[in-house]
N, C-alpha and C positions, 0 to 999 in steps of 0.2 A: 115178750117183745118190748114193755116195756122197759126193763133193764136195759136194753140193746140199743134204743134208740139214744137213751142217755148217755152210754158211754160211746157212742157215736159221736153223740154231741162233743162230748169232752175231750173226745180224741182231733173232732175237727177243730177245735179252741186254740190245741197245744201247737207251742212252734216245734218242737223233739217229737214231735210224731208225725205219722203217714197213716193213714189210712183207706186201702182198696174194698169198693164195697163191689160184691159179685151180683151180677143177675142176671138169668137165662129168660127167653122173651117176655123179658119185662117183670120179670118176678125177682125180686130179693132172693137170693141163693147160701149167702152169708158175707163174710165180711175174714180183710186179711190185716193184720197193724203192724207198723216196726214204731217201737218205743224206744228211745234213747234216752238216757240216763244224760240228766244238763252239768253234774258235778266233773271237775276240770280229769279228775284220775279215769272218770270212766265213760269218758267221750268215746272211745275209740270202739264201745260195742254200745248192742242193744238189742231188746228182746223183741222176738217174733211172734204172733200170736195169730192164730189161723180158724174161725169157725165158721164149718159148712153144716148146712142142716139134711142128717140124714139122707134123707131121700136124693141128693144132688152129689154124695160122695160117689166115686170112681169114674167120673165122667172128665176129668182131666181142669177141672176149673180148679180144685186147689193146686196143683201141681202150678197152673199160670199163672195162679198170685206171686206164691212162694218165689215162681223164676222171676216175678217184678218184681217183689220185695228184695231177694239177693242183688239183683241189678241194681237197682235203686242206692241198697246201704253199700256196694261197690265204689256206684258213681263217687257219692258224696265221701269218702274216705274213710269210710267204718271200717275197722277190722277184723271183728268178731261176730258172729248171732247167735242168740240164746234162744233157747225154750224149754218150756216143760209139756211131757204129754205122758200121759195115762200108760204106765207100763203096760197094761194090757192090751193096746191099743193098737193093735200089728197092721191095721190099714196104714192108722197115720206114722206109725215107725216107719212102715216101709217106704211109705212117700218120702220122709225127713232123712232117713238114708241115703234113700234114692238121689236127694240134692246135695248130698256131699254131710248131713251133719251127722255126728260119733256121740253117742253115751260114755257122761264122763262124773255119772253115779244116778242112784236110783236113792230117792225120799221114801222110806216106807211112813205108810196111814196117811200120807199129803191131805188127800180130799178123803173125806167124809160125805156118804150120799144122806138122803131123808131117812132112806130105812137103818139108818144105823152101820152100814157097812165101809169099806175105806178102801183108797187103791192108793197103790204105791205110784208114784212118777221118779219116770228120768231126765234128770237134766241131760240135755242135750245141747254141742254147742259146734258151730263151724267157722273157720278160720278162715277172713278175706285175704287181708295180706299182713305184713307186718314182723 
């Protein structure tokens, strides 16, 4: 939790960033960010990053960030969204498809857990306008 609160903090510091904090009666649920890149070539996306904590996935709360966050990088003129998630991850696939974003390759070994083991991630990316 600590980790978390930190990069809260750091996300709420930045002017290139958003960030939606979720919570069901009154509880911390997780948290949704859109990170924008400040360099002039790569204004025009940025990356999305979405964590809910177990027990609160399939309840339609990340689906409602996500449809703010897409709205949101709309409004403001972004063109692109990125993300990475856990090839194995067929909840949060299917949500991320479900919103329009396409696998446009997969990182084999990305993340490394404690025990020694790795999962691949797909970058993933969807197209505003442009």
């Amino acid at each position: 939790m600590e980790e978390e609160c930190i990069f809260i903090d750091n996300e709420n510091e930045s002017e290139d960033s958003l960030m939606l904090l979720g919570f069901l009666d009154g509880e911390y649920v997780g948290n949704c960010a859109l990170m924008r890149n400040n360099r002039s070539r790569f204004k025009h996306r940025a990356n999305v990053c979405i964590a809910l904590y177990q027990k609160y996935t399939g309840m339609g709360i990340g689906t409602a960030m996500l449809e703010k966050m897409i709205q949101t990088a709309t409004d403001i003129g972004l063109e692109q969204l990125e993300l990475e998630v856990v090839a194995d991850n067929q909840r949060a696939l299917s949500l991320y498809k479900k919103m329009g974003f396409e696998i446009f390759g997969t990182f084999p070994n990305n993340m490394k857990y404690k025990d020694g083991t790795y999962a691949d991630m797909h970058w993933m990316m969807k197209r505003l306008a442009g």
